[in-house]
N, C-alpha and C positions, 0 to 999 in steps of 0.2 A: 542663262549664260549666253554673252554675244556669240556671235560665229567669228571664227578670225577670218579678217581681210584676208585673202588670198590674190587678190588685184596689188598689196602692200610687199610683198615678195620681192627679191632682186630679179633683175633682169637674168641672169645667172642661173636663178632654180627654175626659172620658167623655160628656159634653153634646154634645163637638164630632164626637165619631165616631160615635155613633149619631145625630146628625142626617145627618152626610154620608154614613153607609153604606148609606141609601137611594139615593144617586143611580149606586151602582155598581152593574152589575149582577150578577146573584142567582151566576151560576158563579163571580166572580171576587170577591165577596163576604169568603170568610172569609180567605181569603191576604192581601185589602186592609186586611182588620180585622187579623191579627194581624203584617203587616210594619209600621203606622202605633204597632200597639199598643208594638213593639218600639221605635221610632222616639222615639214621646214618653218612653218609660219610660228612654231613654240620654240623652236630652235635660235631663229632669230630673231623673236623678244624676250630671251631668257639671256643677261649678259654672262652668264657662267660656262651657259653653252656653244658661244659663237663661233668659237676657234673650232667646234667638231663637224667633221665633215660627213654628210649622210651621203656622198656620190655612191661607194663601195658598195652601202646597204642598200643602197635604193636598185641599182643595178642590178645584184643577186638577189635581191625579192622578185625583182620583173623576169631573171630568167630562171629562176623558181618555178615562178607562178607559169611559163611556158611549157618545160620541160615537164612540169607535171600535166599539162592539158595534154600534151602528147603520151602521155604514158597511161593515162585513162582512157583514150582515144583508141589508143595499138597494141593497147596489150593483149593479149590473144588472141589477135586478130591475122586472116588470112594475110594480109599484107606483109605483118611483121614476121611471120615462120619463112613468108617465101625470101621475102628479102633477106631474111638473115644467113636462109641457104647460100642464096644468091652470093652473097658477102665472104662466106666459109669456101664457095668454089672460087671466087678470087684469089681469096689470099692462099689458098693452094696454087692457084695457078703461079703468081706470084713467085712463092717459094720454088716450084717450077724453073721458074729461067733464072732463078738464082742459083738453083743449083746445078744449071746447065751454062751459065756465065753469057748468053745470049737467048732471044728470042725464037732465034732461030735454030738453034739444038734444041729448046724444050718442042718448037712444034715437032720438028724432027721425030723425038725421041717418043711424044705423046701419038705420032701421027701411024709408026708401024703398031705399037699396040693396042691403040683404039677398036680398029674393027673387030678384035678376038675377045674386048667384053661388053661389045653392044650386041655381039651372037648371043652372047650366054647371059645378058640381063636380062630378055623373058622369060629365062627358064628360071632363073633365079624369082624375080617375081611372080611368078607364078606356082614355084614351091612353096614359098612363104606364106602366098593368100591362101590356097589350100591348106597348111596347115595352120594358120592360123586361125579360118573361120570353122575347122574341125574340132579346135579344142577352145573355140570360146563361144556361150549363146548367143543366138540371131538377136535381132532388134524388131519390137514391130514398135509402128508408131501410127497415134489417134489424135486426130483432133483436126485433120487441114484436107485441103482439095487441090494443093498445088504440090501434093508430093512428087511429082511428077518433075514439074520446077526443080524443086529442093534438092533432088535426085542428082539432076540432071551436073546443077553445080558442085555438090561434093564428089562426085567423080571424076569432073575438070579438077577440082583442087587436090584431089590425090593422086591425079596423075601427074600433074606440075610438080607435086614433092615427092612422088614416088623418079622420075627424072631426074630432080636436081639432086637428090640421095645418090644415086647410082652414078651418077658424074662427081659428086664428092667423091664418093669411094672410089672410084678409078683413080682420080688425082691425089688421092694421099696413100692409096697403095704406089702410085707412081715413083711419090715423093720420098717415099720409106727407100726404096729399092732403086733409087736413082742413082745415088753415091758408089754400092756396093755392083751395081751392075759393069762397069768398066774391069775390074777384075774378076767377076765370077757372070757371065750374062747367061748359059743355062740355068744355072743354081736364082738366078734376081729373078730371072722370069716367071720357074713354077713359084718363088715364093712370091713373089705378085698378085699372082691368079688368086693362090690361097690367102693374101692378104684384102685380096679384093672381094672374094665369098664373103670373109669373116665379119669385112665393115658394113657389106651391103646385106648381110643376114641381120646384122644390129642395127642398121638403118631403118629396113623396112620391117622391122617388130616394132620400132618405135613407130613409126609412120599411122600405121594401120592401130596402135592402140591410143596416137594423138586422134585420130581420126573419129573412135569411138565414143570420145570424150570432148567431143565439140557440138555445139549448136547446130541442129538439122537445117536450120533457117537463114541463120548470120555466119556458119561456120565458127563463130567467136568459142575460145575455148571455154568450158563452161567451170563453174566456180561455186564457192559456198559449197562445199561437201558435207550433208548432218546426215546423222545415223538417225534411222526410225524404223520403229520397234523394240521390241526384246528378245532375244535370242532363243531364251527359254521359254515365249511363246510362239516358235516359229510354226507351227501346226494349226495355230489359233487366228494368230495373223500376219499382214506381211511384216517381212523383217532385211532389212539391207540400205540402202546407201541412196540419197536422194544428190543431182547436182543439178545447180538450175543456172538457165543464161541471164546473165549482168542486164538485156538488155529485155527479160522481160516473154523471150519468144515461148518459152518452154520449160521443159522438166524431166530430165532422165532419171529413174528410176530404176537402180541395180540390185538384186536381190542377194542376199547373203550366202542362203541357201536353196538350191533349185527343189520344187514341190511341183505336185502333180496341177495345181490350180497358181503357180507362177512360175516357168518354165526359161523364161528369155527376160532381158531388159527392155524397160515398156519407156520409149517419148512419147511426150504428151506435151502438143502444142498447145499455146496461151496465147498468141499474139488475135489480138481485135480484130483482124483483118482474115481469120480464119473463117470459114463459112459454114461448117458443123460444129456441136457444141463438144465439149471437151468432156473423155471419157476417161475416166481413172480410173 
């Protein structure tokens, strides 16, 4: 079977796919150009079909085909948790001086209670790490010589989200208690404070149990969750919960139930670029 002319095209589709071949992206590029190229070229030797117009389609395939590279790309990705924080302490801020009807009453009004819970956010973070690394097992991990590295960055990244948490919570306790503060301002206050424990105690448990369940290496959240083992042979062998990174670096390994010979949740680095062999 010939190949259709694609040089036989109106001037028209060739305007409309090299405008749109931009928005796809560069891997998936030429198969988009030459199945659309296919596509118009039967379209307009077919006289039943001429009057239909493939703009619309061709349009929402190319930012299809986009908006999915991005979402393979960010999805659990350090990027997208910080940004999204990022985004959630805007639009609090937002509601903020909407519901102070200028920018200048929310600073105001954000500016005397600020100092009174950036006193009390290390104590609060630091009750919660404490009890949380009290009632869940430690982590070791095998297989790399740049733990040290790897270290170094998941503590930057949970301190960036341990921050932008605790700045949410101040702004949407703000925002609960902003209305009702003009007629009751003792009574707004301490319920402020206590609105502001209760979001940043649920904050930072979520925080610290995203944190458990990410990639030591790419931070990427980690994915594919399979059970391995049997339950009923947990004395025999191991038994609990495998999650491994998208991207290849590793493997955490959760036990179901704790034994005298598997104690804590074991990573176990995979990436080629590790310099000791991988212990399991």
């Amino acid at each position: 079977m010939s190949q259709p002319d694609i040089h036989a095209l109106p001037r028209t589709d060739h305007i409309l796919l090299e405008t749109v071949r931009h928005i796809v992206p560069r891997e998936d590029r030429t198969d988009w150009l030459r199945t659309w190229h296919a596509e118009l070229w039967h379209m307009r030797h077919n006289a039943r079909r001429q009057h239909v117009s493939l703009t619309l389609g061709l349009t929402r395939d190319a930012l299809w085909l986009r908006t999915d590279s991005w979402r393979r790309a960010y999805t659990g990705t350090v990027t997208l948790c910080l940004a999204t924080l990022s985004a959630l302490c805007l639009l609090a801020t937002i509601i903020m001086v909407v519901l102070s009807a200028s920018w200048h009453g929310a600073a105001l009004y954000l500016s005397v209670r600020l100092p009174h819970f950036i006193a009390g956010s290390p104590l609060l973070v630091f009750v919660v790490f404490v009890a949380f690394n009290s009632s869940n097992s430690r982590h070791t991990e095998h297989g790399s010589n740049n733990k040290l590295a790897f270290w170094f960055r998941r503590q930057l990244f949970l301190s960036a989200k341990t921050a932008l948490l605790l700045l949410l919570s101040f702004l949407l306790s703000a925002d609960l208690l902003r209305t009702p503060h003009a007629l009751f301002p003792l009574t707004s206050d301490l319920l402020q404070i206590l609105a502001f424990v209760i979001l940043s105690l649920l904050g930072l448990r979520w925080s610290f149990l995203d944190q458990q369940t990410r990639c030591r290496q790419c931070l990427r959240s980690l994915t594919t969750p399979a059970r391995v083992g049997r339950p009923s042979h947990n004395l025999l062998e191991w038994n609990g919960t495998e999650l491994l990174c998208r991207d290849g670096h590793g493997a955490l390994s959760i036990p179901e139930i704790e034994t005298s010979w598997c104690q804590s949740s074991q990573w176990v680095y995979q990436s080629p670029a590790c310099d000791e062999p991988i212990n399991a």
